[in-house]
N, C-alpha and C positions, 0 to 999 in steps of 0.2 A: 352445414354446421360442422363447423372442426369435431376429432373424436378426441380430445383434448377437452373441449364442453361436452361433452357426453359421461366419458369415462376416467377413473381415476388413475394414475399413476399405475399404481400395480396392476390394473386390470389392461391396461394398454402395455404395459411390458409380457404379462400373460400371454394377450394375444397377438402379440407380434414376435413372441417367440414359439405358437404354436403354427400360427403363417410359416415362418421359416422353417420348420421341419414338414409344413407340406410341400413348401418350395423345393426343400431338397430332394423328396422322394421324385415332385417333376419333374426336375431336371436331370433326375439319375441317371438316363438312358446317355447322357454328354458324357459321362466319364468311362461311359465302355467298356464297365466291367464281365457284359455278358450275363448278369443275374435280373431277377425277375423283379428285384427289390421297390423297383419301379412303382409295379401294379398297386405297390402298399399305399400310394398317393389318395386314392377313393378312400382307406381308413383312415388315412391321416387328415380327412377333409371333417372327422365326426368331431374332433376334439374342439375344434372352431368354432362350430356351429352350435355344440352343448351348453361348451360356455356362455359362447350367444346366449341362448335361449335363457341360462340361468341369472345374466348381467340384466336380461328382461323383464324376472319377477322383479325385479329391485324396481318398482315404479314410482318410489318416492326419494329413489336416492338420482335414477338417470329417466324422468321424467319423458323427457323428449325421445326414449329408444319405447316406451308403449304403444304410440301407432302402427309402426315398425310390427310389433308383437310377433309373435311363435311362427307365423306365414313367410313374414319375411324371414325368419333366421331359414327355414326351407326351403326359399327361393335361393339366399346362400349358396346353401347346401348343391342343390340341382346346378348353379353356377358355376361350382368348386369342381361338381363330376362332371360338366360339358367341357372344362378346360380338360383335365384330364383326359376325356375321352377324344377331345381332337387331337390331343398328343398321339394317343392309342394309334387313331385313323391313320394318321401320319405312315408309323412304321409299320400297320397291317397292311397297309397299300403298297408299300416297300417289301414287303414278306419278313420284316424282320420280326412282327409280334404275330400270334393265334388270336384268335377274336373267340377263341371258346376259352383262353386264357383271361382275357379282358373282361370279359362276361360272366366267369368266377368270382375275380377280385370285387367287381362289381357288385354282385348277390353277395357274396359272403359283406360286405359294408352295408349292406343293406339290411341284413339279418344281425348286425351289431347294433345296429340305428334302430330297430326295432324292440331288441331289448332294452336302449339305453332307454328308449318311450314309454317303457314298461317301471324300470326300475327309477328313473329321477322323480318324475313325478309323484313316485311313491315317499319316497326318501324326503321328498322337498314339495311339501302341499301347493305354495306358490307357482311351480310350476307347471299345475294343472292348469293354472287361467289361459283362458282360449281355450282350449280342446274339449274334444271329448274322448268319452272314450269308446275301444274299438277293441268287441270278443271281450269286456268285461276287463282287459290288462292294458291294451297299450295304449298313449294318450296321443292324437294327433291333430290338429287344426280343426277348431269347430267351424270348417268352412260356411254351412249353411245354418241356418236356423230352425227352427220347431217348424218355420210356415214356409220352409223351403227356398229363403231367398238369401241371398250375399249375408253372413253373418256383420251387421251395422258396426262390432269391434275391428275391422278390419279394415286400413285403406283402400278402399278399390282398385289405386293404380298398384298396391304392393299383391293384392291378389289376383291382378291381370298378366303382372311380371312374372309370377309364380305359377301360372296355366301357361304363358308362351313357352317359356324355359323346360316347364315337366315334358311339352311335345314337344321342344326341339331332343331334346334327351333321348324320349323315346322310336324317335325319327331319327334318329343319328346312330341308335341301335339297331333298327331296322335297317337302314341302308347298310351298317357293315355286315350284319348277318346276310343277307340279300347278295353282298360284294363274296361270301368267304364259300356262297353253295353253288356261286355261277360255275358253272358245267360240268358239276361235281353231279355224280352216280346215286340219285337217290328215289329208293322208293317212295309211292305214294303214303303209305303208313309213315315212314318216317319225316314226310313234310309235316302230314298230319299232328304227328308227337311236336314237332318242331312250334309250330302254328299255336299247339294246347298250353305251349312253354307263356306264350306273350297274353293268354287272355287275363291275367292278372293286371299286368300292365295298362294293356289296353283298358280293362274294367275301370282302373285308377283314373288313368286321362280321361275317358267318359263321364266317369260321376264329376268331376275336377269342372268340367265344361260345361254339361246337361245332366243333373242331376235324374229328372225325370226319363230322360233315355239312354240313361247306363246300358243296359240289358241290348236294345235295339244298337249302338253305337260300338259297340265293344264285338259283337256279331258281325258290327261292318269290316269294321277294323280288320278282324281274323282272315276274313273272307277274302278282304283286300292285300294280306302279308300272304295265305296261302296261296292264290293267285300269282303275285310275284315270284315266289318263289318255286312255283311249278314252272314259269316260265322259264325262267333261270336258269335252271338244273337240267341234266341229261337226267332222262327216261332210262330208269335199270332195267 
């Protein structure tokens, strides 16, 4: 379906004017200015996706964007940060970017998205539908249900696109971290800190996949990133 049938006039000029100032922070790195301004591409990925989500409560004016719902605008989102991030890949494998810089800009987007989950929702009741919520403030995808299975509001192939994309994300994080400590000088405590960094992540992609074995999955996960990464790395 055309976004032409979906979306009105203003709302398609909105978001194809907030596309292009993601477009330009990703292609920042062509113009060679030397600045970081680049990295701001992961925040400029929240404006797209908000709006998304908020053109989403409107269920009676664009109809057809409700299946779609709050999931997909977050599959988006994980879409918008893998382009970005293979940009990233690109020039860390070239030495021209830090991966503990990428991995900032990253968290710090991350921690904006978490607010924004906190305060729209509040500001805008509609745009609680789908979620729940999460520590009482923020509101996120009510993936599952009371009895533990696929939440039935949600397309299944848009919630199966949105678990491929969340592990490629978090697998395309781990191999550059992985790329940036090979034969780099590191104690075992600081694998360890390193490894304590990702079990949030990992926790996320677990419940995402096997609700039931979060806890067990996410222990794998570590054990399998601190592993690599002892390999990796010289012995101080």
């Amino acid at each position: 379906m055309a976004l032409a049938d979906m979306f009105d006039t203003s709302s398609i000029i909105i978001l194809i004017t907030l596309g292009l100032l993601y477009v330009i922070f990703l292609i920042f790195d062509a113009f060679k200015r030397g600045e970081k301004y680049s990295l701001l591409a992961y925040a400029m990925a929240l404006p797209i996706i908000n709006y998304l989500w908020y053109l989403g409560t409107m269920v009676d004016v664009y109809p057809e964007f409700e299946p779609f719902g709050v999931m997909g605008v977050y599959f988006i989102l994980i879409i918008l940060w893998i382009v970005v991030m293979l940009r990233d890949a690109y020039y860390i494998l070239r030495k021209k970017k830090d991966v503990d810089d990428v991995l900032l800009f990253l968290l710090i987007a991350l921690i904006v998205q978490f607010v924004l989950a906190a305060v729209l929702p509040y500001l805008i009741d509609e745009m609680q539908n789908g979620c729940s919520e999460f520590l009482y403030y923020f509101y996120f995808p009510a993936l599952y249900d009371s009895s533990g299975n696929i939440n039935s509001i949600f397309n299944s192939n848009v919630v199966l696109m949105f678990r491929i994309s969340a592990s490629l994300l978090v697998g395309l994080i781990c191999v550059l971290l992985v790329h940036d400590v090979k034969d780099e000088e590191l104690k075992v405590p600081a694998l360890i800190i390193i490894t304590a960094i990702f079990i949030i992540p990992f926790a996320i992609l677990s419940f995402i996949w096997a609700v039931a074995l979060t806890a067990v999955l996410t222990f794998l996960f570590c054990v399998i990133l601190f592993i690599a990464l002892l390999l990796v790395s010289k012995p101080d």
